[in-house]
C-alpha positions as CSV (number, residue, x, y, z in Angstrom):
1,X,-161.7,-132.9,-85.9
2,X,-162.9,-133.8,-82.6
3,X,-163.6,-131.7,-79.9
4,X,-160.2,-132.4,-78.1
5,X,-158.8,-131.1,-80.8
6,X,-160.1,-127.8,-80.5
7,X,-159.3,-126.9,-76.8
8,X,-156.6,-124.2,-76.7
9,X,-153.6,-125.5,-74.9
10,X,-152.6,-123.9,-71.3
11,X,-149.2,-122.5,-71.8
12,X,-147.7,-122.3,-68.2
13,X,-145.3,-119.4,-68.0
14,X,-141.9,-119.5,-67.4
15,X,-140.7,-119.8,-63.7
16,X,-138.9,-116.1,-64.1
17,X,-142.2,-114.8,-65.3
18,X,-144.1,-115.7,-62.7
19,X,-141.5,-114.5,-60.2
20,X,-141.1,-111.5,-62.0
21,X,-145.4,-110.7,-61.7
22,X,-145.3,-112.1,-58.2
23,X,-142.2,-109.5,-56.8
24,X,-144.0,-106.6,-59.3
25,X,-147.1,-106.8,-57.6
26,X,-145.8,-107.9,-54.2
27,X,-148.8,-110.4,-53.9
28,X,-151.2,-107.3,-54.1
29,X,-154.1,-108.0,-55.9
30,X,-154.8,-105.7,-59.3
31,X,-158.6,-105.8,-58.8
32,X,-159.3,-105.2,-55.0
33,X,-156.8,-102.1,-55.5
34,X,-158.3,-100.7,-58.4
35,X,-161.5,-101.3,-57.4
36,X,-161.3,-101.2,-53.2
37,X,-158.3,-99.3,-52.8
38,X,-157.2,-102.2,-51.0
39,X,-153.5,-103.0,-50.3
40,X,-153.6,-105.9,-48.5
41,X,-151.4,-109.1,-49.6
42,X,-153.4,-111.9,-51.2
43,X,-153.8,-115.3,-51.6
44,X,-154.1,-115.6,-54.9
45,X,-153.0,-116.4,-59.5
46,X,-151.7,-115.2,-61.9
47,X,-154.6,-114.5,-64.6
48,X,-154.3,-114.2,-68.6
49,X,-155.5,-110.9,-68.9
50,X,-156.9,-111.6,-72.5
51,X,-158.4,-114.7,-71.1
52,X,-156.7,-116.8,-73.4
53,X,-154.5,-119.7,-71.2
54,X,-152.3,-120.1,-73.7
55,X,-150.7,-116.9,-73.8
56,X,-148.2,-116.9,-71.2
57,X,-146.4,-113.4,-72.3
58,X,-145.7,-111.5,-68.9
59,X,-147.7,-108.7,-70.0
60,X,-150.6,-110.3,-70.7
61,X,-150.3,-112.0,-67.0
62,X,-151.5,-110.1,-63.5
63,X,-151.8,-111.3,-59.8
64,X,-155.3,-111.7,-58.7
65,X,-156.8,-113.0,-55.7
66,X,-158.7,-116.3,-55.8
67,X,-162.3,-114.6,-55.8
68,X,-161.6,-112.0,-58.4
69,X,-159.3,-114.1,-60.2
70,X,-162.8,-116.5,-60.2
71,X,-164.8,-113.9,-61.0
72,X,-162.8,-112.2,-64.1
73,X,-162.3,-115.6,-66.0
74,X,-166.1,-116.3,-65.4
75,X,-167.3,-113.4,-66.9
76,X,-170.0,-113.2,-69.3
77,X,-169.9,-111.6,-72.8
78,X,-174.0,-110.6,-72.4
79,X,-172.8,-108.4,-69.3
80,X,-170.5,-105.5,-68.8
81,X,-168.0,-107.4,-66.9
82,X,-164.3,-106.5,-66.0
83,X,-162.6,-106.0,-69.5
84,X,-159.2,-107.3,-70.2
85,X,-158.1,-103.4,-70.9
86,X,-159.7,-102.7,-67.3
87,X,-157.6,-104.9,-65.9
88,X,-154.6,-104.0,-67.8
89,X,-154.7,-100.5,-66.6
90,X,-155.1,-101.7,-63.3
91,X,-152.1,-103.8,-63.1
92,X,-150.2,-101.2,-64.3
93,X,-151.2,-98.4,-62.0
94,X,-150.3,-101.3,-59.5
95,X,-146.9,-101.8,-60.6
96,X,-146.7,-97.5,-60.7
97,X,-147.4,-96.9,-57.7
98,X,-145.4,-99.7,-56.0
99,X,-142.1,-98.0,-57.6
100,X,-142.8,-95.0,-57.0
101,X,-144.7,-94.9,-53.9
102,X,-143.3,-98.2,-51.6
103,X,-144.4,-97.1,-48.3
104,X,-147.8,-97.5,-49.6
105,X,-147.4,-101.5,-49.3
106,X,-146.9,-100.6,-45.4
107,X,-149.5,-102.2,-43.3
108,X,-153.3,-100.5,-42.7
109,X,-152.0,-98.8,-39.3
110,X,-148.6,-97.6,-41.3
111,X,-150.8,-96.0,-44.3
112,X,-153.7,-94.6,-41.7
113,X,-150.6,-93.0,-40.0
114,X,-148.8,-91.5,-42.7
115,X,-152.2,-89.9,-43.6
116,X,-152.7,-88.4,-40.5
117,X,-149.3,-87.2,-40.7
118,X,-149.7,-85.6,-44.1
119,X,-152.8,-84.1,-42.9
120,X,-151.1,-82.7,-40.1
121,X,-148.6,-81.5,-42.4
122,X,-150.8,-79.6,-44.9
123,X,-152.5,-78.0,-41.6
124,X,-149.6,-76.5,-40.4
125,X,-148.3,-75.5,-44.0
126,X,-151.9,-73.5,-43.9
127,X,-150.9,-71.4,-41.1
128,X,-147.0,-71.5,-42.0
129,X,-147.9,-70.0,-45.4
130,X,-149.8,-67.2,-43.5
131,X,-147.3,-66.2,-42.0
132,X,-144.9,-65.9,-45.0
133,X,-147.7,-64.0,-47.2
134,X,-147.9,-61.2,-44.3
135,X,-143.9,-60.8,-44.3
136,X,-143.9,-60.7,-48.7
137,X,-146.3,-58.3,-48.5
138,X,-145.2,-56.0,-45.4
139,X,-141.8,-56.2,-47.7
140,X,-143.5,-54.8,-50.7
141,X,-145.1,-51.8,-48.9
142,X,-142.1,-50.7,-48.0
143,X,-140.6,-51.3,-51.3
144,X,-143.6,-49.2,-53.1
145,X,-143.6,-46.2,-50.7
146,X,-139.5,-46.5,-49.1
147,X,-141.6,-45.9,-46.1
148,X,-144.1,-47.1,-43.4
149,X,-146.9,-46.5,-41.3
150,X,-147.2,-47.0,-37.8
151,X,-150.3,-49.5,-38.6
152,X,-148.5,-51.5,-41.1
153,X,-146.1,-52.4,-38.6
154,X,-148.7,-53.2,-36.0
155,X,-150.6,-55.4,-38.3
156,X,-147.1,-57.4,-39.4
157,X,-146.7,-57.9,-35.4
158,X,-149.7,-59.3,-35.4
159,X,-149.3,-61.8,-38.5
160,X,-146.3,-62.8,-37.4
161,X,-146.2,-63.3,-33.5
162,X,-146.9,-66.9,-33.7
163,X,-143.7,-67.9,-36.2
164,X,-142.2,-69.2,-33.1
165,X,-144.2,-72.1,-32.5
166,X,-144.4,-72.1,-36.6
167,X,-141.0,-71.8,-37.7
168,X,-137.5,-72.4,-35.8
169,X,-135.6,-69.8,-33.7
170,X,-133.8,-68.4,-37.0
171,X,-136.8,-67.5,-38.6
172,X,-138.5,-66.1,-36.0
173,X,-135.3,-63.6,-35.0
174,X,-135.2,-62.7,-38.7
175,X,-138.6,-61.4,-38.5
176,X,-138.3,-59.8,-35.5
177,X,-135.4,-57.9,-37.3
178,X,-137.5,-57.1,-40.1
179,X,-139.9,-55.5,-37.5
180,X,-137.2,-53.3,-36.0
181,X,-135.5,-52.1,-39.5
182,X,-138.9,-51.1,-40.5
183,X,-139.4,-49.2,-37.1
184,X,-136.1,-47.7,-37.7
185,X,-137.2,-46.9,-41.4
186,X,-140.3,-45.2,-39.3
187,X,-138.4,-43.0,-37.2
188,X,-136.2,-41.7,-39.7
189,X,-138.8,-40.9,-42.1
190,X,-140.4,-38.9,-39.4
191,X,-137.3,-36.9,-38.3
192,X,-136.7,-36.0,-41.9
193,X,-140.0,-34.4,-42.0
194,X,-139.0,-32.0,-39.8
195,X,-136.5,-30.6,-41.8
196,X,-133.6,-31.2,-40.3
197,X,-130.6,-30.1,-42.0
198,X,-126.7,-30.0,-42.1
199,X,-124.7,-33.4,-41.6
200,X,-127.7,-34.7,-39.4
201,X,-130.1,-34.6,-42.4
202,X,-127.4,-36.5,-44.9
203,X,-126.7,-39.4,-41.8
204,X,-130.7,-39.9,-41.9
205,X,-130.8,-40.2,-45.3
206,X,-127.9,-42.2,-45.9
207,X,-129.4,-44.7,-43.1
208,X,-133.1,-44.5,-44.9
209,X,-131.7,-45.6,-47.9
210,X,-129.4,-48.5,-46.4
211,X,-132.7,-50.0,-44.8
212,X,-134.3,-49.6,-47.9
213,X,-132.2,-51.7,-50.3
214,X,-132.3,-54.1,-47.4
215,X,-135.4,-54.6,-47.9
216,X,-135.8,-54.5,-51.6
217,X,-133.2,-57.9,-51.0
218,X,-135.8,-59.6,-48.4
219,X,-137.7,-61.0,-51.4
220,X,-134.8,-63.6,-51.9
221,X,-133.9,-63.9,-48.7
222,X,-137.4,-64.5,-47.3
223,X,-138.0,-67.6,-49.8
224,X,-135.0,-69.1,-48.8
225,X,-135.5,-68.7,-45.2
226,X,-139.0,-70.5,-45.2
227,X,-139.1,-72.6,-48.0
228,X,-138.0,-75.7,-45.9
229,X,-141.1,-74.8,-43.3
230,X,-143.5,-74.9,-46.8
231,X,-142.7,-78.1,-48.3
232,X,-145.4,-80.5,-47.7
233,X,-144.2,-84.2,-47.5
């Protein structure tokens, strides 16, 4: 058998296989994004991931550029080169992230923007969820003690005062209505204390308790007022 013979035959793949690679991986090359984070379109091949040209099965095939394509089918089994199961998982955190993700093939200024705009999105959920912690739990003093102090409500004031520049108008006017009930709730606690009787006392306590089970409903209601304002994107 001569040495002819003994060469494995190049099996080219199909022309829908290699379309089917090529629109997968949008010309992206496997390596320089698993290795360099780099999205970039390539010149570049499709390499046998086993390194074996003659298996032409479309998993077994991933676009590389021409220098890594170079360097993966010249690599040496006395070093630790890229390994075909490397460059497997590569590909197919390529192909991952290109359906699920698409804006990421946007160009370096589109991707460097929609950082900074994520950034600026988690900043102001930061200060956002700030505010909505200081309304829960100004919401669950009340509840506990179906009254409260003068220096709760100054302290919610001051939690609070910027949810106009943090939220829209609604939210804003509904916590300036939580500020007054509890006020309210405040004033009626304190006239009761001076025993006040007849009709008078039963109107007080008929409004304490009305501005309590509105508040023991805020829990809901205050989820579903910020919750778009606390979705990062």
């Amino acid at each position: 058998m001569n040495n002819s013979s003994k060469k494995i035959q190049r099996k080219k793949p199909k022309a829908e296989v290699v379309t089917t690679v090529l629109t997968r991986s949008h010309r992206r090359c496997a390596l320089c994004i698993g290795l360099n984070y780099d999205w970039d379109e390539k010149k570049g091949q499709l390499a046998h991931i086993d390194r074996n040209a003659s298996n032409s099965d479309i998993d077994n095939l991933a676009y590389l550029c021409l220098h890594h394509h170079s360097e993966y089918d010249a690599t040496s089994n006395r070093t630790k080169g890229l390994t075909p199961q490397e460059l497997k998982t590569y590909r197919d955190t390529l192909y991952n992230m290109i359906e699920t993700q698409p804006e990421i093939l946007r160009g370096k200024e589109s991707r460097a923007s929609t950082s900074k705009n994520r950034q600026t999105s988690l900043e102001l959920y930061d200060r956002r969820i700030v505010v909505y912690r200081a309304a829960r739990d100004f919401i669950l003093i009340i509840v506990r003690h179906n009254s409260v102090d003068i220096k709760d409500i100054g302290k919610f004031v001051r939690d609070t005062e910027e949810a106009l520049f943090l939220f829209d108008e609604k939210v804003s006017n509904y916590l300036v209505d939580m500020q007054k009930k509890a006020g309210c709730l405040g004033s009626v606690n304190s006239i009761l204390e001076d025993k006040v009787d007849g009709e008078d006392r039963t109107s007080l306590i008929k409004q304490k308790y009305e501005i309590f089970n509105w508040f023991t409903e805020q829990f809901d209601t205050l989820r579903h007022e910020m919750r778009p304002f606390l979705t990062v994107s």
